[in-house]
Steps between C-alpha positions, in 0.01 A plus 500: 500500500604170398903392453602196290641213614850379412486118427676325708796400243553838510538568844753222515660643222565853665631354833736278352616756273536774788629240750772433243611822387591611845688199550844653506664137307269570284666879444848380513425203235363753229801747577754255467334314187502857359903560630586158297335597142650868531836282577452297190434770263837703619696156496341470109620859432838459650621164317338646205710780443839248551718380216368234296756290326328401133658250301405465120614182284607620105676337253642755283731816560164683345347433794734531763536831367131576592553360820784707616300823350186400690744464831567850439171645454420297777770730754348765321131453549574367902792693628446466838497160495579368150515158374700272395474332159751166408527391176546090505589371169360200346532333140156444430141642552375156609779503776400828617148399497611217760669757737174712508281200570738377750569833659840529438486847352180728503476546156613442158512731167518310211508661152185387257341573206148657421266359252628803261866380541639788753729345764371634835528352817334302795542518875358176644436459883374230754205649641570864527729716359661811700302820381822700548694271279193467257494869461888543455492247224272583295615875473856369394343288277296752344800762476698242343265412255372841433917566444549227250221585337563887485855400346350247235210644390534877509187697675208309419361472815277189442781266430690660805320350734501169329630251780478738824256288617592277859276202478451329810463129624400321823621193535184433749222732607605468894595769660864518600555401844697785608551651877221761430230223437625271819466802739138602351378101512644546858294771581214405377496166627601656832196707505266246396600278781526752753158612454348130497724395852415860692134494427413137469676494871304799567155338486662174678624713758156701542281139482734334779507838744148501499481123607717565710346776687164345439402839320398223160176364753403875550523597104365173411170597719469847343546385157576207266810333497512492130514883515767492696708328256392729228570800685863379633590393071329808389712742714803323468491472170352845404883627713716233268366597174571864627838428634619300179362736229609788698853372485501345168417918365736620721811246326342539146556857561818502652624246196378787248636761678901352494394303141720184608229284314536502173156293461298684723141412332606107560540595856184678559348180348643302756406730756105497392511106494686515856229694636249312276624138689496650812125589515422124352766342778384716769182377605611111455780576743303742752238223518778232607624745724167550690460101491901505662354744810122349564700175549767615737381619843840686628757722308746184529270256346490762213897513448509105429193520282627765288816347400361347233349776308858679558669251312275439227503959435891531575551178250297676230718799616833342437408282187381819324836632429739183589336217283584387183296604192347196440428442906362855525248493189379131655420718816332814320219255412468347896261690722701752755811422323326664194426831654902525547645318214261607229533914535886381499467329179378818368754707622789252341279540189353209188159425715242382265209718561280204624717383782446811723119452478526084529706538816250749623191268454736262699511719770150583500372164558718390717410778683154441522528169605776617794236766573224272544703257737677706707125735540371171623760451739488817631166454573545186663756593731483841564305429818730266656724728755544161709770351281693491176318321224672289278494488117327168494279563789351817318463365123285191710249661741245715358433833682534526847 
């Protein structure tokens, strides 16, 4: 009887993988990363259901009149936590306009005419517009109408509806940056960087132990050292594709299930091109962290060598949901930046669909060429349990 084989890769593959799972950090991490984006969905549900204060620009008593009757409807529809609807009156529709675009008010109605002749009207916002308030509108508008109508016209029923008809305008197609959006650019971000810091430490950690302990010159006599490097990526990644994916399901759920997004298919997108970055940034950043350990000898060497790579994934972290607009879509085309910035982008809404795929080709050579140097200087200083290796020292000698 004869029994296959497992290559070697895959050997290395298992025992980081088992060695890992045990860990009880490693445990703790995934509860806690879990605890946070069950945290984050209640916090969305709870500010949700608070009063919102709406204020619409008009500048006639017609539509004040609509405004105060959607306010109602509004109680009605919400009564647990209705709310609020101001009426701020303006002379003109150009003026109202303005406070829209500058964010003075949310929205403005404004009375226009059809290309038939029927007055109707227009609620205009910056961005988004409240679905609530969208809703409450347009049925006051359409009983109003269908009243007027009713009253001029008799019962023909195809001139009663003439004018019920909300039309809608965005003043951009961004979404609105509202407190919903920040915490979910938060968490995602959170997630992404989490994952890339734990397990890119993870194989640092693992590649310096084993130096350490001189365990690298025993593996590196049963098998090749490249397989070694393959196996540690391969298992650490195969647990952070797991671990993000699992918890991006588990808050798409939970954001169905209390229906505090009112986009949810623009989030899912988001999510998908999250998850879709972090496989592309992954490897890049795994292979940089393998270069970080075969160069350090000792645990402490590793801690100054790291800092580095800590800044450069908490500064992607940071910028994704502090930076300016113009700032941020600079940074969704830069390579590790991207993998950050651009699945933000999305989520805030009016991406091109081009500029997801050109800042993943980005990434994807970039990483290639990152793979292919720090491979090299793993392999060039893996061996060398004497003494920490320096940057320059390692891109000059050849293999030791």
């Amino acid at each position: 009887m004869t029994t296959t084989q497992r290559p070697a890769w895959v050997v290395v593959l298992l025992r980081e993988m088992g060695m890992k799972v045990r860990e009880k950090t490693f445990r703790i991490g995934i509860a806690s990363t879990l605890i946070l984006v069950v945290l984050g969905i209640a916090a969305l549900s709870f500010f949700s259901n608070k009063t919102e204060n709406h204020s619409i620009a008009v500048i006639d008593d017609a539509g004040t009149s609509v405004v105060h009757q959607s306010g109602d409807l509004l109680r009605t529809l919400k009564p647990d936590s209705p709310d609020e609807v101001s009426v701020v009156r303006v002379d003109a529709a150009a003026v109202a306009l303005d406070k829209v675009s500058d964010g003075t008010t949310d929205a403005a109605l404004i009375p226009v005419m059809d290309n038939t002749g029927a007055a109707l009207w227009k609620l205009v916002g910056n961005g988004s517009i409240n679905p609530d308030l969208e809703q409450a509108v347009a049925a006051v508008v359409q009983q109003t109408a269908t009243s007027a109508n009713a009253a001029r016209l008799g019962v023909n029923l195809e001139e009663l509806g003439r004018g019920a008809e909300l039309q809608r305008q965005l003043l951009s197609e961004k979404q609105g940056n509202d407190g919903s959006l920040f915490v979910l650019k938060f968490v995602f971000s959170f997630m992404f960087v989490s994952a890339l810091m734990t397990y890119g430490l993870a194989i640092a950690q693992s590649v310096v132990e084993e130096k350490e302990s001189r365990v690298v010159e025993i593996l590196a006599a049963a098998t090749s050292v490249k397989y070694l490097l393959v196996g540690k990526i391969g298992a650490n990644f195969i647990l952070g594709f797991l671990q993000v994916t699992a918890l991006t399901t588990i808050a798409l759920t939970g954001l169905a299930f209390v229906n505090v997004i009112p986009d949810l298919g623009r989030v899912a997108a988001a999510s998908g091109w999250f998850i879709f970055f972090f496989v592309l940034g992954f490897f890049a950043v795994s292979c940089i962290w393998s270069a970080l350990g075969s160069m350090a000898t000792r645990s402490e060497d590793l801690a100054s060598s790291a800092i580095p790579m800590q800044i450069l994934l908490f500064g992607a972290y940071f910028l994704s949901f502090t930076a300016p607009e113009e700032i941020l879509r600079v940074a969704s085309f830069v390579p590790v930046f991207s993998s950050i910035a651009m699945p933000t982008r999305i989520l805030d809404g009016g991406v091109e669909w081009w500029e997801p795929w050109a800042a993943a080709s980005g990434v994807v050579v970039v990483g290639i060429l990152a793979i292919r140097l720090s491979t090299n200087i793993y392999l060039r200083t893996l061996m060398r349990t004497n003494r920490r290796t320096s940057l320059k020292e390692a891109l000059r000698n050849g293999p030791s």
